[in-house]
C-alpha positions in Angstrom: 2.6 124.1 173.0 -0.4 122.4 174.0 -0.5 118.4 174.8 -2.3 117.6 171.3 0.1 119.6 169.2 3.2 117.9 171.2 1.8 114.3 170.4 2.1 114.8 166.5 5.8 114.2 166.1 6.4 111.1 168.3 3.0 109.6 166.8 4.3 110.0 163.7 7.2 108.1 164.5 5.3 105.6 165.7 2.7 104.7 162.5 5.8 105.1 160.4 7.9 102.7 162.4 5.4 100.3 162.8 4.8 100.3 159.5 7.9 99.9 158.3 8.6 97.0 160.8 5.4 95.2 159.8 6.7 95.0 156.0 10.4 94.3 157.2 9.2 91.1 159.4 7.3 90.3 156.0 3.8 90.1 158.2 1.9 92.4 156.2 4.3 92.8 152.8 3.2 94.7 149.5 1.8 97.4 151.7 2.9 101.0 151.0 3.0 101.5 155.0 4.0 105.2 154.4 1.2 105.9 152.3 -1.6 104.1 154.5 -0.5 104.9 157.7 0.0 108.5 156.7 -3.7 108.5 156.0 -4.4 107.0 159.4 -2.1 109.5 161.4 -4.3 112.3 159.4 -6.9 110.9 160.6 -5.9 110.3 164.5 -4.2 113.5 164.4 -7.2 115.5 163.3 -8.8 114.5 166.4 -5.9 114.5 168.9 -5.6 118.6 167.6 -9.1 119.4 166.7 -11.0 117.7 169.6 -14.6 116.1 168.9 -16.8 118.3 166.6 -18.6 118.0 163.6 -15.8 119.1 161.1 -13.0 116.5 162.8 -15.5 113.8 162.9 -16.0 114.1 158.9 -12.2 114.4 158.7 -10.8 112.5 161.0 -13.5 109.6 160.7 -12.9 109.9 156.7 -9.4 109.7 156.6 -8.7 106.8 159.1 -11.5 104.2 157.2 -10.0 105.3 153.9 -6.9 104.2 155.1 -8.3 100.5 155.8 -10.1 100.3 152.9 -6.2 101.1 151.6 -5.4 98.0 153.2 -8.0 95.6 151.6 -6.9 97.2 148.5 -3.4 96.3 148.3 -3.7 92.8 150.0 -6.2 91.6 147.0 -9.4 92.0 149.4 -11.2 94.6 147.0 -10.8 96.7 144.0 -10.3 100.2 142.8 -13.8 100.0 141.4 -15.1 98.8 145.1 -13.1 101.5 147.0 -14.2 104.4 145.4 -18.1 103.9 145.5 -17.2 102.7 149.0 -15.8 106.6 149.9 -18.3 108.3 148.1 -21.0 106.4 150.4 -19.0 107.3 153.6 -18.9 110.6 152.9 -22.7 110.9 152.7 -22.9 108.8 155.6 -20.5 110.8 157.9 -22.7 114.3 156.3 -25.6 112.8 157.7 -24.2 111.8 161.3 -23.3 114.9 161.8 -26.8 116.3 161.7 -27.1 114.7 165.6 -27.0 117.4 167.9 -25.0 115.9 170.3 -22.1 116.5 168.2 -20.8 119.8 168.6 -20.1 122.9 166.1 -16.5 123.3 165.9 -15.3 126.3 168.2 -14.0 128.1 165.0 -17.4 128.1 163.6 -19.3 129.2 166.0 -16.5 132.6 167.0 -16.9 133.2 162.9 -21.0 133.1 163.4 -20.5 135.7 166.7 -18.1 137.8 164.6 -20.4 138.6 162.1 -23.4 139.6 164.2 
């Protein structure tokens, strides 16, 4: 098993404790921790096991702002209606960033491009 893919479990563990522990001490309450921090380990984790390339930085980058814009939501910061449009704009933003050449093709794309010539 390589180091990334041995990290998922105990991280896990970790965003879900601290989550939980965050509601218990009643420092952040009304937050579904499990949900939100879910989306933020998605997010990590798509970079711990994917490395840097242009499909984990969409991913990864996506999932881990969604998840604190999940935040303002549910502590009364912003709205539904304010989320959304917010996600839709990220997304185009996040396309366009990974335009820059200095981010790399994913290694999976580029064996799939070789295979087929």
């Amino acid at each position: 098993m390589s180091n990334a893919k041995s990290l998922v479990i105990p991280l896990l563990l970790i965003i879900v404790g601290s989550g939980w522990l965050l509601t218990t001490l009643d420092i952040v309450p009304g937050i579904d921790w499990v949900w939100t921090l879910g989306i933020a380990g998605v997010g990590l984790l798509t970079f711990l096991v994917g490395g840097f390339n242009k499909a984990t930085v969409v991913v990864g980058s996506f999932f881990i702002i969604m998840s604190l814009l999940s935040v303002l939501r549910q502590t009364g910061r912003i709205s539904i209606d304010i989320e959304i449009p917010i996600l839709v704009i990220l997304a185009g933003v996040l396309l366009l960033i990974i335009r820059h050449p200095a981010i790399p093709m994913p290694k999976w794309m580029l064996e799939s491009s070789v295979l087929k010539s």
